[in-house]
C-alpha positions in Angstrom: -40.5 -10.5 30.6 -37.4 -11.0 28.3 -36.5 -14.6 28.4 -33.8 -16.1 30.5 -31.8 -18.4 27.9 -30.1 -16.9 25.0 -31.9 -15.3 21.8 -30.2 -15.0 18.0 -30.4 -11.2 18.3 -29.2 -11.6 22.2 -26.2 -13.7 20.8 -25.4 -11.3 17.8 -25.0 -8.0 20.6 -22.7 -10.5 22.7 -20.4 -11.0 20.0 -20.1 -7.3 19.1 -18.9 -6.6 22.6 -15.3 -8.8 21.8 -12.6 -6.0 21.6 -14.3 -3.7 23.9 -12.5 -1.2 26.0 -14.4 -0.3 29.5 -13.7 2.5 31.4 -15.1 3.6 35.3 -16.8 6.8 36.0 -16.6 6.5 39.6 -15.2 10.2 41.1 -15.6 11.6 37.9 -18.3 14.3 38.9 -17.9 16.4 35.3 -18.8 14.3 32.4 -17.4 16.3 29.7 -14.0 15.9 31.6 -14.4 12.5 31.7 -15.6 12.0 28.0 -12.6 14.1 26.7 -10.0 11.7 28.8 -12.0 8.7 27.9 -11.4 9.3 24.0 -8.1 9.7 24.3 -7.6 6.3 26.1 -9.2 4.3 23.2 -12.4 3.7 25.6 -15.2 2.3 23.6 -17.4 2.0 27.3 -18.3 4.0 30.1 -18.9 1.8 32.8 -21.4 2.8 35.4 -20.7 1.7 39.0 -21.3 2.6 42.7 -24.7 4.3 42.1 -25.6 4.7 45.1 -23.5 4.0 48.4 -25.7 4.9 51.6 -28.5 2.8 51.9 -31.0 0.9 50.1 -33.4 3.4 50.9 -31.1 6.1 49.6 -30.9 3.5 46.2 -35.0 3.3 45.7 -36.1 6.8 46.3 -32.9 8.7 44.6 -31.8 10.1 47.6 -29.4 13.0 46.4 -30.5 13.0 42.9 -27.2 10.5 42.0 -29.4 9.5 39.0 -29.6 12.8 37.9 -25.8 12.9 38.1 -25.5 9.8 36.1 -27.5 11.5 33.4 -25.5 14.0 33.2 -22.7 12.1 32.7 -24.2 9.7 30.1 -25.3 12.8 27.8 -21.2 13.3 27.6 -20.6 9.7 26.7 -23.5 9.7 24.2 -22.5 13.0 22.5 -18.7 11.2 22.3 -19.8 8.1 20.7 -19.1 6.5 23.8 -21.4 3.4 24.6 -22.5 2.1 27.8 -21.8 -1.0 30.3 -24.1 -0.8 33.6 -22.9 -2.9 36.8 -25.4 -3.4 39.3 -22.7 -4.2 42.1 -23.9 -1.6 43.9 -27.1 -3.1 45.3 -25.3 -6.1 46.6 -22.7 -3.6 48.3 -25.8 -1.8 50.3 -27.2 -5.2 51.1 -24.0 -6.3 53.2 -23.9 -3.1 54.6 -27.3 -3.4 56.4 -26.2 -6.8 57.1 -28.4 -9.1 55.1 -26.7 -11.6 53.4 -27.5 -11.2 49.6 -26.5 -14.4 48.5 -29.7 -15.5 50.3 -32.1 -13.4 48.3 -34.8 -14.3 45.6 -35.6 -12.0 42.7 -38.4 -10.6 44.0 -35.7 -8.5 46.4 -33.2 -7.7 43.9 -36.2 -6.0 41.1 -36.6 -3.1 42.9 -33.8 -1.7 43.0 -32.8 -2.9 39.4 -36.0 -1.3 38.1 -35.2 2.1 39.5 -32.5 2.1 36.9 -33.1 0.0 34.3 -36.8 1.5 34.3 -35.5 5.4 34.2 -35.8 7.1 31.1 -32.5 7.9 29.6 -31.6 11.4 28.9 -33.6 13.4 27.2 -35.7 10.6 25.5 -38.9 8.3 27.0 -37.0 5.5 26.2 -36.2 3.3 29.1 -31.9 3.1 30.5 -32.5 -1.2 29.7 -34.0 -0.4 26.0 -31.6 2.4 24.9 -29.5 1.4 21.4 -25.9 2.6 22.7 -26.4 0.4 26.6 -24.8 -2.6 25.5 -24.6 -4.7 28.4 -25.6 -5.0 32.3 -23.3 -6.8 34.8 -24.6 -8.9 37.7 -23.3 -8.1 41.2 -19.1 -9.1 40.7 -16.0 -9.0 43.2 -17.8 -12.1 45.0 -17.4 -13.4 48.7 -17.6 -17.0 48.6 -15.5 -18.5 51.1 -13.3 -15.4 51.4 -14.1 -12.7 53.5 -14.5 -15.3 56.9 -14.6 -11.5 59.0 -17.4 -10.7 57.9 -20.2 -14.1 57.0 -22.7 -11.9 55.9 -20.8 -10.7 52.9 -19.9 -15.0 52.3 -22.2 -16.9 49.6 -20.4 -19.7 51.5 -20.7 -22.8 48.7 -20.5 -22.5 44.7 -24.0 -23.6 44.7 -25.4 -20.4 46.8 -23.3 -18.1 44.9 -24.9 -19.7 41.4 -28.4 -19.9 42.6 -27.9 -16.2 43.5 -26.9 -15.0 39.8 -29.9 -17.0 38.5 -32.2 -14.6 41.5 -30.0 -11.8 39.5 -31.0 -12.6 36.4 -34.4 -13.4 36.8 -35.0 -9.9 38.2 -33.4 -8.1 35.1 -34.8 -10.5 32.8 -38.8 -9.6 34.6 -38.0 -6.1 34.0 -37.6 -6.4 30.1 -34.1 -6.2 29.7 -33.2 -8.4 26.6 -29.4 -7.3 26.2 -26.2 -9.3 27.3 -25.4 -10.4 30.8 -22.5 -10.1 32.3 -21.9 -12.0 35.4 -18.4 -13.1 37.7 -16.4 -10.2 38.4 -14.0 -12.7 40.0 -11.2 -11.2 41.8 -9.4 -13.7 44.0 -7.9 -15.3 40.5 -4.5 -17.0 41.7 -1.7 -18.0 39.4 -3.2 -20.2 37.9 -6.3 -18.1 37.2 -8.7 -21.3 38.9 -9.4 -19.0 41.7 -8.2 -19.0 45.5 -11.9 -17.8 47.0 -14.3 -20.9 45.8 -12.7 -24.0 45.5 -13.4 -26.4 42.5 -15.2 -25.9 39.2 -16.9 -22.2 40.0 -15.3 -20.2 37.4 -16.5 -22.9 34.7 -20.0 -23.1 36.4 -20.4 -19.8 35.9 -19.3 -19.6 32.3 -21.3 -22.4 31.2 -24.6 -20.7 33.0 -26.7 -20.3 29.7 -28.3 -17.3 31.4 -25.1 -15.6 31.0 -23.8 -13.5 28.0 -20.3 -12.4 29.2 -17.7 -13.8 31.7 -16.1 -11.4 34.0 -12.6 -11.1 36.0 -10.7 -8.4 38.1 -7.0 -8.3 37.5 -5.6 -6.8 41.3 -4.3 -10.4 42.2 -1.4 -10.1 40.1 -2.4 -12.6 38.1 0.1 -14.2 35.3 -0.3 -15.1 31.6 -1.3 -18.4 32.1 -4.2 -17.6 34.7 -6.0 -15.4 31.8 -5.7 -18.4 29.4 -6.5 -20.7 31.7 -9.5 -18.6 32.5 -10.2 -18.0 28.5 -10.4 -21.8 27.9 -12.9 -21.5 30.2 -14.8 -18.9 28.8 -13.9 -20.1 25.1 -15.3 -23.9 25.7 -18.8 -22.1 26.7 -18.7 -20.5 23.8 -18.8 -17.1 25.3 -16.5 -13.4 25.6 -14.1 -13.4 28.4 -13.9 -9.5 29.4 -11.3 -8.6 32.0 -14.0 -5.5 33.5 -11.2 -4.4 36.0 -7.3 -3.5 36.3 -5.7 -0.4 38.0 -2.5 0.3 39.8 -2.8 3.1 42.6 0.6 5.0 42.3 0.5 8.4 42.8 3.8 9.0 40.4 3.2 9.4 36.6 6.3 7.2 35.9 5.3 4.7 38.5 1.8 3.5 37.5 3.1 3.7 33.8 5.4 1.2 34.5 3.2 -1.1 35.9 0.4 -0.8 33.3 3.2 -1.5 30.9 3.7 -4.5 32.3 0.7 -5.2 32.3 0.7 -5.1 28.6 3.4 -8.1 28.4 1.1 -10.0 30.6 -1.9 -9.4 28.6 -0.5 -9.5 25.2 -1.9 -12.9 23.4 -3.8 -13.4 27.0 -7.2 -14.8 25.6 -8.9 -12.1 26.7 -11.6 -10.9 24.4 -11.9 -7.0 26.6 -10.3 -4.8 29.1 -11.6 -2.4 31.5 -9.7 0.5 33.1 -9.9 1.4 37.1 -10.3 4.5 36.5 -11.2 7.9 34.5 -11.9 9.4 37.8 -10.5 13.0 39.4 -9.7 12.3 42.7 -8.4 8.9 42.9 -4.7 7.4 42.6 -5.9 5.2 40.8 -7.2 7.4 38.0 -5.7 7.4 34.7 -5.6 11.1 33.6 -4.1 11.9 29.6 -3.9 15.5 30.7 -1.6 15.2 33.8 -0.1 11.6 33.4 0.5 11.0 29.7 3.0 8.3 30.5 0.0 6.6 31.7 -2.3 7.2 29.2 0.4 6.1 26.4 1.3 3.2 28.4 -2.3 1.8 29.2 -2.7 2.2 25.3 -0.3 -0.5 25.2 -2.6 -2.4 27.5 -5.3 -1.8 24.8 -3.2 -3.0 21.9 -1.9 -6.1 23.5 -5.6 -7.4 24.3 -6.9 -6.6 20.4 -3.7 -9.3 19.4 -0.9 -5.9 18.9 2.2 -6.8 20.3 3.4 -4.1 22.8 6.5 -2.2 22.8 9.3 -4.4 24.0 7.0 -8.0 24.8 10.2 -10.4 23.3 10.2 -12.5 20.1 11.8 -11.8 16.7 11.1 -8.1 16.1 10.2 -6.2 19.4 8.3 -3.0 18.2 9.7 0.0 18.5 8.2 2.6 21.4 6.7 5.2 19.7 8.1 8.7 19.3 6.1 12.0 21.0 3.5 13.2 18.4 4.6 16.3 15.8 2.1 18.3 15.0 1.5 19.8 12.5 -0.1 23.3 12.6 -2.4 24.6 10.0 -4.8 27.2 8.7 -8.6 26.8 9.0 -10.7 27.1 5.8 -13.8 29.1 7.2 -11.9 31.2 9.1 -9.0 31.7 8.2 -7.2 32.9 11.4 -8.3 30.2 13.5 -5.4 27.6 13.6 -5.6 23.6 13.8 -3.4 21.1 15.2 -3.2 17.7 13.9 -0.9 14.5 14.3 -1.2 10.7 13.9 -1.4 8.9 17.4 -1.0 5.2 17.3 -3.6 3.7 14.9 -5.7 7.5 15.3 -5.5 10.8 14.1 -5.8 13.4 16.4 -6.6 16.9 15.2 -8.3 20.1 17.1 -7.6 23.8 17.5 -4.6 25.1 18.6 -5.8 27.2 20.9 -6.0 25.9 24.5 -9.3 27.0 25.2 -10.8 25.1 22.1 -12.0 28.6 20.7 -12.7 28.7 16.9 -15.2 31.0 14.9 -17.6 29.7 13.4 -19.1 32.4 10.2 -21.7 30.4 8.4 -24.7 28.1 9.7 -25.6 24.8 8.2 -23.0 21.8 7.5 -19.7 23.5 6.2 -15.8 22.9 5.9 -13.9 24.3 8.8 -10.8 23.0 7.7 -9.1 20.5 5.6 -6.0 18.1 7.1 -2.9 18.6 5.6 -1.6 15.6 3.7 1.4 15.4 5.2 -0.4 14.6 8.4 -2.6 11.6 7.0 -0.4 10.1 3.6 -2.6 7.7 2.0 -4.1 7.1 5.3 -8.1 7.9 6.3 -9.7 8.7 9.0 -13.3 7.4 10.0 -16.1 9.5 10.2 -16.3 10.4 14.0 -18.6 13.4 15.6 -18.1 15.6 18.9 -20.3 17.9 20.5 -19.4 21.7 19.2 -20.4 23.9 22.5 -21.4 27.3 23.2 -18.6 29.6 24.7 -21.0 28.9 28.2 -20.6 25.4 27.6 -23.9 24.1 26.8 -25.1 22.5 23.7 -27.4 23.8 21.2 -27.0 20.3 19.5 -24.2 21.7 17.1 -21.3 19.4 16.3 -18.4 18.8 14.4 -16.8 16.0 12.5 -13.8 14.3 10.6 -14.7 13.4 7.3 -12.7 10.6 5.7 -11.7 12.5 2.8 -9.9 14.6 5.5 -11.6 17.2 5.8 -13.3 18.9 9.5 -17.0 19.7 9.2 -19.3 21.5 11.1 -23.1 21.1 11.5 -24.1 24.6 13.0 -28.0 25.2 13.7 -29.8 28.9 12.7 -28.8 31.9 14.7 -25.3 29.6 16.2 -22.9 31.1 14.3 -19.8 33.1 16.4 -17.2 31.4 18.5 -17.3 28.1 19.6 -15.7 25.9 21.8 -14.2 22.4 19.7 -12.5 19.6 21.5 -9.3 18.0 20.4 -10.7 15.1 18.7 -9.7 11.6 18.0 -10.4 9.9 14.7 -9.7 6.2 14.3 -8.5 5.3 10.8 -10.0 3.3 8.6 
């Protein structure tokens, strides 16, 4: 059993979670899709909700294989340097459906289904989902009924009291299983103007916060809520000495122009907010409220803007002496590769990134030598005294599967490939995004 209170080492993976960008993959069936949209959006965290949605049977015996899917999925995110935030909201969610109150349950009814996750091995490894390097943090049920949700009682914790002593039950259970990572517990959604909550009345939030067996405190942002109610609720988390991380905010418009507008908004309420994370609602492919680079880049450049303004970067057009400038449409520049010289690259500098792929649209590029060689070299024109950091993507098969080749950007500018015997030929490379140094 891990312990419940905080550890040095437990402490030192909280803190590296401040300036963390979450991301859903709820409705996003195909992973690589998902991982190439994810990069683009400055997403440093897939965020795995809604495992399971049926029953609690259905959640303890795998019914449908939905663990297999999330596998799948996590082998994308891992192969794109993508890192991992589980919520166990799920479990909670199939309680209330059966109509058992789960603000009423001890540990011992919550382990079972946390162990079916935490407990599975990740992909391709016998190391356990709760133990693996890159899954950085696991959130307690959030988007709590305390005194809301009258309609329905057995969804209601129904004091601040039951709803703590229920994310102690929580914790217990994940702490019995051997997870000694961060905790993330709150979720709270019902936030109000002043951020102090319209749901539970009186000191909740800061109950929650100052809850020693909690690493991380949580909000939603689909209350509107203003400037003041994230510093309000920052103070909060700041006096307990721990991250506040905003897990959730989305805006279901259909209409590029729409939601991009919003999100930008968004960004002027954000900007110099406290807030030590963001999460986006959604990298889906069905929902409205997905955020999709490849069919909404007004979106994608706009909730980028989101991203800034929470890491301290003042957003296009937030007020004061200098108003920053909204950035102009990337120019690429088009260049030759170096192993093959017919193969042509793309590359341009995207807000504090480079960006740099084959021109192609299908990603093709030859690939004539084996081993760790020089595809092709940036031009400096592209780059200036700028460098990129050493980032690596998957380099597939034309079939799309993965012998485990890849490719990289180097910082001295160059793109590398690491191609195992027998792989050469042509090869499918993604557009890839390089953070500089």
């Amino acid at each position: 059993m891990a312990t419940m209170g905080p550890t040095e080492e437990r402490k030192r993976r909280t803190e590296a979670l401040r300036g963390c960008v979450i991301a859903s993959a709820n409705g996003a069936p195909d992973g690589k899709l998902w991982a190439q949209r994810a990069r683009q959006l400055a997403v440093t965290h897939m965020r795995v909700t809604d495992l399971f949605g049926d029953s609690t049977s259905q959640a303890l015996h795998n019914g449908g294989d939905k663990l297999g899917e999330l596998d799948a999925k996590v082998r994308w995110a891992r192969d794109s340097n993508v890192r991992l935030w589980v919520d166990l909201s799920y479990v909670r969610n199939l309680f209330v459906k059966e109509k058992v109150n789960p603000y009423y349950l001890g540990w011992q009814d919550w382990l079972p289904y946390f162990r079916e996750v935490l407990w599975r091995n990740f992909p391709d490894t016998d190391i356990p989902y709760q133990d693996y390097p890159t899954v950085d943090c696991v959130a307690l049920a959030g988007e709590p009924m305390v005194l809301w949700g009258n309609d329905n009682p057995v969804q209601q914790a129904g004091s601040a009291d039951q709803y703590v002593w229920s994310l102690l039950q929580q914790v217990e259970a994940v702490r019995r299983l051997g997870y000694d990572g961060p905790v993330a517990a709150g979720g709270f959604i019902h936030l109000g103007s002043d951020g102090r909550g319209r749901d539970a009345h009186g000191d909740l939030f800061d109950q929650v916060a100052r809850l020693p067996e909690v690493d991380v405190f949580t909000a939603h942002g689909y209350d509107n809520p203003t400037g003041d109610a994230f510093r309000n609720l920052a103070q909060i988390a700041t006096q307990a000495a721990k991250p506040f991380v905003l897990e959730e905010v989305g805006f279901n418009d259909k209409a590029d122009d729409a939601k991009a507008a919003k999100l930008a908004a968004f960004a002027q309420v954000a900007f110099m907010s406290g807030l030590n994370g963001v999460g986006l609602w959604n990298i889906g492919q069905y929902g409205d409220f997905d955020v999709r680079p490849d069919t909404a880049p007004k979106s994608a450049a706009a909730w980028l803007q989101v991203v800034d303004a929470v890491n301290g970067r003042r957003p296009a057009g937030s007020g004061g002496a200098a108003p920053a400038p909204t950035p102009p449409a990337p120019e690429w520049t088009e260049f030759a590769g170096d192993m093959t010289p017919g193969d042509k690259f793309i590359a341009s500098l995207s807000g504090h990134a480079l960006c740099v792929g084959p021109k192609s649209e299908w990603g093709s590029v030859t690939v004539s030598a084996v081993g760790q060689k020089r595809l092709a070299t940036i031009p400096a024109a592209v780059l200036g005294d700028a460098k990129p950091q050493r980032t690596c993507y998957p380099l597939l098969k034309t079939d799309g599967t993965s012998d485990g080749a890849t490719v990289e950007v180097w910082p001295n500018k160059t793109v590398v490939c690491n191609v195992p015997a027998g792989g050469g030929g042509k090869r499918v490379m993604p557009m890839m995004y390089a953070p500089l140094a």
